[in-house]
C-alpha positions in Angstrom: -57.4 16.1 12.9 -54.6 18.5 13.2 -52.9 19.1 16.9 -54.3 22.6 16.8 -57.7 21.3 15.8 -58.1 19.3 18.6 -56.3 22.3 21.2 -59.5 24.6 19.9 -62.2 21.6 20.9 -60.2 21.3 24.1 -60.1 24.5 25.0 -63.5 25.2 24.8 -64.8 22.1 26.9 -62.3 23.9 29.7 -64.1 27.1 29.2 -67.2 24.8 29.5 -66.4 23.1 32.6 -64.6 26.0 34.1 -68.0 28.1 33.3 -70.1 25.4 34.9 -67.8 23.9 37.7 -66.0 27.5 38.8 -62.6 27.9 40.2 -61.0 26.0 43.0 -61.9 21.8 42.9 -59.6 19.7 43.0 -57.3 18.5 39.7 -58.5 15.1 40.1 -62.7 16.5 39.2 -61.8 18.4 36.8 -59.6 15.9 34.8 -62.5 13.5 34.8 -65.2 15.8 33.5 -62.6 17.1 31.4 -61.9 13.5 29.9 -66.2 12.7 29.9 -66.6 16.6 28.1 -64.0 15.7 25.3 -65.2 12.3 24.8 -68.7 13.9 24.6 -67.3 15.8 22.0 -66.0 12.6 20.5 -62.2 12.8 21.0 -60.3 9.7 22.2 -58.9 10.1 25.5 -56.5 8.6 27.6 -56.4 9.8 31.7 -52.8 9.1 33.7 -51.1 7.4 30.7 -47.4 6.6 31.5 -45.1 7.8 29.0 -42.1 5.7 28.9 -38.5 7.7 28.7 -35.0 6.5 27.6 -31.9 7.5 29.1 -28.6 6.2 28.3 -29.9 3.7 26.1 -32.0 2.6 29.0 -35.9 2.7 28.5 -38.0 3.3 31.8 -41.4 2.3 31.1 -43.1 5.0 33.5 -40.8 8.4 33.2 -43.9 10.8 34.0 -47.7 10.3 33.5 -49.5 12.9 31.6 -52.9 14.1 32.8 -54.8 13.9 29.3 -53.7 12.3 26.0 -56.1 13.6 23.0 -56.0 11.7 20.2 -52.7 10.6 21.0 -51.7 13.8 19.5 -52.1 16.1 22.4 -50.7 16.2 26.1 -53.1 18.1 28.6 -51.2 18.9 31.8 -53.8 20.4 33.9 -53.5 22.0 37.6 -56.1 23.8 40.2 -54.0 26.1 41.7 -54.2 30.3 42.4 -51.0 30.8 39.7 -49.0 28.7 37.7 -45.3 28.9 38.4 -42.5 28.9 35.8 -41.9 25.3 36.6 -45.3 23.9 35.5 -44.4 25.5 31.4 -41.1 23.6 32.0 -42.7 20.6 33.1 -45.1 20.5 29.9 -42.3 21.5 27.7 -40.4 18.4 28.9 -43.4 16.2 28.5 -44.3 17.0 25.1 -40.4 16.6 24.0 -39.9 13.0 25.8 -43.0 11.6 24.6 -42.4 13.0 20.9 -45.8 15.0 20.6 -45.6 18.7 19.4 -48.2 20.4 21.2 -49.3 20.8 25.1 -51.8 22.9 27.1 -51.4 23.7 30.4 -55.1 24.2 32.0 -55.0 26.0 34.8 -58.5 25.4 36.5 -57.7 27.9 39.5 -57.5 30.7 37.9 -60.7 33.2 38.0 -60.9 33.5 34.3 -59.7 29.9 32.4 -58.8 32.1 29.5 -55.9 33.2 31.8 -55.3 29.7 33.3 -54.8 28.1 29.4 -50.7 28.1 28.4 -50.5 26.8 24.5 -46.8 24.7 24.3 -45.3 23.8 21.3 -42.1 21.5 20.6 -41.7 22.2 16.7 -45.3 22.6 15.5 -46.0 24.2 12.7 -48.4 27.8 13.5 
């Protein structure tokens, strides 16, 4: 399964718990229905993995923990707050670069409409 395959299947299980759950919970509910609604829809995934870094020829076995890992193709980074800032892309564009995946989506669950909260990230994926 392709990285954009499984960004379509996650998508939709946001608009599905977004639809169901509304606007406003905390990140921590809605990254563990999200992880119960993808493996419904029988993804492997992964909640708080640590993604090791390396700097200077040093590795450091926890340099950030991502949210969601689908199919250990695919870093979900998701928040619950009224806007995302600049910083949030910038943060998902670093994770998907140090942990050598091409594809992240930021899930904004605050947002009134998710199709406004959902930020597609690439690091040299083919469209």
């Amino acid at each position: 399964m392709t990285e954009n395959e499984i960004a379509k299947i996650v998508v939709d299980a946001a608009f599905q718990v977004h639809t169901r759950l509304g606007p406003g919970l905390l990140e921590s509910v809605y990254e563990v229905v999200m992880e119960s609604a993808l493996k419904q829809r029988g993804l492997e995934v992964q909640r708080q993995v640590p993604i090791p870094i390396r700097f200077e020829n040093i590795t450091f076995d926890e340099g950030f923990r991502a949210d969601l890992l689908v199919e250990g193709k695919l870093i979900v980074e998701l928040k619950s707050v009224e806007q995302t800032a600049p910083v949030h892309k910038k943060q998902v564009l670093t994770y998907i670069r140090l942990a050598d995946k091409r594809l992240g989506l930021l899930i904004n669950f605050g947002s009134a409409l998710i199709k406004d909260g959902i930020t597609r990230l690439v690091n040299g994926l083919e469209e």
